[in-house]
C-alpha positions in Angstrom: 29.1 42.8 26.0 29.0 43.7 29.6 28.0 46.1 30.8 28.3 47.2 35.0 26.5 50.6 35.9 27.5 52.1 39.1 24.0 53.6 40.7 23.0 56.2 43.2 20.3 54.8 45.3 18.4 57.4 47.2 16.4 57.3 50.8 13.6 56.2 50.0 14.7 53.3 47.6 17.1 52.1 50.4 14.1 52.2 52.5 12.3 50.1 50.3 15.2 47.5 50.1 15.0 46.9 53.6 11.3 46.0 53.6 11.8 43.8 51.2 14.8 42.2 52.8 12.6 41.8 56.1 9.9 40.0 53.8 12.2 37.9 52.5 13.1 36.6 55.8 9.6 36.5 56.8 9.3 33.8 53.9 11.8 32.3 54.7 10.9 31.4 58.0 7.5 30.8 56.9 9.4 27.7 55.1 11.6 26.7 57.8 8.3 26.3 59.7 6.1 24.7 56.5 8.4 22.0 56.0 9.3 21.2 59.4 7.2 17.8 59.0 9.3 16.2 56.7 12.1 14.1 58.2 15.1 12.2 56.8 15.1 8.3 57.3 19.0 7.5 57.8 19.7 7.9 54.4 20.4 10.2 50.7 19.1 9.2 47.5 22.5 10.2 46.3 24.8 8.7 44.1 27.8 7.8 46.4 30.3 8.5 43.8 29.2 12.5 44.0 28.5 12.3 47.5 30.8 10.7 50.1 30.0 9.0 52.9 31.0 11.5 55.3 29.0 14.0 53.3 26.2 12.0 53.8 26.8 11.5 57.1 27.0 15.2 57.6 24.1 16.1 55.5 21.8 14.0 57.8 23.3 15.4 61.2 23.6 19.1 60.6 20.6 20.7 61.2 19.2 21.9 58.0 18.9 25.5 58.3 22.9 24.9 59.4 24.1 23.2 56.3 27.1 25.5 54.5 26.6 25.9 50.8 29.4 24.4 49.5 28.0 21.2 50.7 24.4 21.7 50.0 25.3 22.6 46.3 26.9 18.8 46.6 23.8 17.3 47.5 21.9 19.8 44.9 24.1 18.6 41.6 24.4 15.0 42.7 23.4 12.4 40.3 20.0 11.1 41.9 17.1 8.9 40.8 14.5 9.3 38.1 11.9 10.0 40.3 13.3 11.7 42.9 11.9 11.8 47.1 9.8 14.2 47.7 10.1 14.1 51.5 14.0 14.5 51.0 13.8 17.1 49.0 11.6 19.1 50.8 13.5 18.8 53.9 16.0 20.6 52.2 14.4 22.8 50.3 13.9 25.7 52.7 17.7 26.1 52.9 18.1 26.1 48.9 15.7 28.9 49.0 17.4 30.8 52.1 20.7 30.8 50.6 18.9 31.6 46.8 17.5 34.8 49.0 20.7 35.9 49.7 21.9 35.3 45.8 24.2 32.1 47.0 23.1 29.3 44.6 23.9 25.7 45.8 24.8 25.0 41.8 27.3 25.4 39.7 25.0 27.8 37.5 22.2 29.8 38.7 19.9 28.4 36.1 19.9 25.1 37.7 19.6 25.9 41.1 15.9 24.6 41.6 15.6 22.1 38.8 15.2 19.0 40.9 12.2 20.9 42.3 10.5 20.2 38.8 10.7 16.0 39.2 8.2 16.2 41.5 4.9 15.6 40.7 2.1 18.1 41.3 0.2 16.1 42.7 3.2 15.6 45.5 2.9 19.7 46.1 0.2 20.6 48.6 -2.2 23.7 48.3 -0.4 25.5 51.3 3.1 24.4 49.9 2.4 25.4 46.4 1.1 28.7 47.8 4.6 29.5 49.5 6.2 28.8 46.7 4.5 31.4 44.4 4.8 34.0 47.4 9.0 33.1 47.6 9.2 33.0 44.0 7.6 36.5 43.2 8.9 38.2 46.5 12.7 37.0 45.4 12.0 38.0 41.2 11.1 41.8 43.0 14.0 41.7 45.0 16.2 41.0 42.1 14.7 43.7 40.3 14.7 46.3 42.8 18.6 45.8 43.4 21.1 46.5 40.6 23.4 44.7 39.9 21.5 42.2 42.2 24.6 39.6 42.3 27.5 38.8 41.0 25.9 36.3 38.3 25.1 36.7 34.3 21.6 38.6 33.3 18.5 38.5 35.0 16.9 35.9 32.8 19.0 33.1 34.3 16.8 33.9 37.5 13.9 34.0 34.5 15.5 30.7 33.4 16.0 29.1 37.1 12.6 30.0 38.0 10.6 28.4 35.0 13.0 24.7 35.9 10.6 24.6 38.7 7.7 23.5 36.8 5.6 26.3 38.3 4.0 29.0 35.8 5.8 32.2 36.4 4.6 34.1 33.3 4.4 36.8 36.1 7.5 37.7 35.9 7.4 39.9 33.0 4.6 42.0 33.8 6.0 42.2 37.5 9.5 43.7 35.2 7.1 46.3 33.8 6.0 47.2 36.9 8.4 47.9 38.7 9.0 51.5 38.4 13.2 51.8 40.0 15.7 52.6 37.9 17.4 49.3 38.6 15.1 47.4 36.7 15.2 49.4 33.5 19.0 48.6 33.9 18.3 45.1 33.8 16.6 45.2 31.1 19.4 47.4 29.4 21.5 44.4 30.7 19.5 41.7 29.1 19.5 43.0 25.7 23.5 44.2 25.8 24.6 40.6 26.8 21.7 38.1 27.2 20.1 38.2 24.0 21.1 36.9 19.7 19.3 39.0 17.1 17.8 36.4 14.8 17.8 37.1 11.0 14.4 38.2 11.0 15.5 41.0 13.0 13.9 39.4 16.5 15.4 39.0 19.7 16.4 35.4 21.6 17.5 34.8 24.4 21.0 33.5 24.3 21.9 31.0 27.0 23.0 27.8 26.9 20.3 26.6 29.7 17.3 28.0 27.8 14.3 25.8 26.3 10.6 26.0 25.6 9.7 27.2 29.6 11.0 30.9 28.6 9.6 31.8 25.4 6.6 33.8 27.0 10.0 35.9 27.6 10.9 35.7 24.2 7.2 37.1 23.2 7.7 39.7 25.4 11.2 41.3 24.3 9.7 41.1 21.1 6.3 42.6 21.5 5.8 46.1 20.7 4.4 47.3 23.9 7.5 46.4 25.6 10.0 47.5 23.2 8.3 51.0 23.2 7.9 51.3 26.7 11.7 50.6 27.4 12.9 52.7 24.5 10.8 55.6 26.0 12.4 54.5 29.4 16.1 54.3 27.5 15.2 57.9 25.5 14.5 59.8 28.7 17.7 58.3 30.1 19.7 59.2 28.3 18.6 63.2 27.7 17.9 63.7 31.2 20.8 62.3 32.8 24.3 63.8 32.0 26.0 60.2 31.2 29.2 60.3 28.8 31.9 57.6 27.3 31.7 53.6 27.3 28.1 54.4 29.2 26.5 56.1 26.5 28.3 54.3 23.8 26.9 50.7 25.5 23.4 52.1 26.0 23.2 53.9 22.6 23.9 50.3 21.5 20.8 48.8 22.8 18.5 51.6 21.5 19.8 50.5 17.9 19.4 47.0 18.7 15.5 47.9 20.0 15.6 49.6 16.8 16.5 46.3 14.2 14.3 45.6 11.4 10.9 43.5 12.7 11.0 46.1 16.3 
């Protein structure tokens, strides 16, 4: 089930958007301008049979923050060593996480879209790049949450999913959910459990995608605890009196109140 909500969002909410659109850019360029030190040496670590020469050719004269998406998501999905170079990789990077800002994911699904990032060592990270990283990862989560629907792509936990492929902890990002107070995220939340999760036999939610493993199930431990479940039920109860909502809307929420409601909530 799918659900698509239409919402009103008022002055001061629109304001809010915008500063967190000029942030995003501010990171961004932070990026542009932390990474600037590595340079490419003539050559991909690409397989040639997913990248063509002329691909190659133009991924090493275009200047980075130039590169279209169609032929950075090449690059991004190509097959590639075991242990991948870190100083080609993070010459790219700050133009994966531009177009990521602007919800254009150089993949073929959104879960993957950073995954290569997690085949680098920590030790290959340095203190200032890990703490950009952290900073781009929360400040894009909250713009995410802020904006509803954020993108044209499935629930919110394939950012969840895409986020945790980077190897970084980002256990944050359910407590940042609760916190943020727009309507927008309690929709995505609404969204989550109407299409993103399975209802086990013991009456507890999963999440249901097919990109999921052992780096989400602090998410997991969260849709189940009883904290959360209340607080989003109180959340779904008040939306649902106060706001004068009627056909497939009510239906489709109602829906998810029941399914907060299985046996083991």
């Amino acid at each position: 089930m799918k659900i698509i909500f239409t919402v009103q969002i008022d002055c001061t909410q629109g304001i809010g958007i915008c500063v967190m659109e000029k942030e995003m850019k501010e990171i961004i360029q932070k990026g542009y301008n932390l990474f600037a030190r590595y340079k490419l040496n003539g050559k991909l670590d690409v397989c040639p049979c997913c990248v063509s020469e002329e691909e190659q050719e133009l991924l090493l004269s275009i200047p980075v923050e130039k590169i279209p998406l169609d032929l950075l998501s090449v690059y991004n999905t190509s097959a590639m060593s075991e242990e991948i170079e870190a100083v080609e990789y993070k010459y790219f990077l700050p133009r994966l996480l531009e177009l990521i800002s602007e919800f254009n994911f150089p993949a073929h699904s959104v879960e993957i879209a950073l995954s290569r990032m997690a085949y680098l060592r920590s030790g290959e990270w340095s203190t200032d790049e890990t703490d950009f990283l952290e900073q781009y990862m929360k400040s894009f989560f909250k713009k995410c949450l802020t904006k509803y629907p954020a993108a044209d792509f499935e629930d919110l936990e394939a950012v969840i999913i895409m986020l945790s492929k980077t190897g970084f902890d980002i256990s944050w990002t359910t407590e940042m959910w609760e916190e943020v107070k727009e309507f927008s995220a309690l929709m995505h939340f609404v969204q989550t459990i109407a299409s993103g999760v399975k209802v086990t036999r013991k009456g507890n939610l999963s999440i249901d995608n097919p990109f999921a493993d052992g780096g989400i199930e602090f998410l997991n431990e969260w849709l189940n605890d009883k904290t959360t479940i209340l607080k989003f039920k109180s959340s779904i109860e008040d939306l649902l009196v106060i706001q004068s909502y009627t056909g497939a809307f009510v239906t489709e929420i109602n829906e998810v109140y029941e399914t907060l409601n299985c046996p083991g909530k």
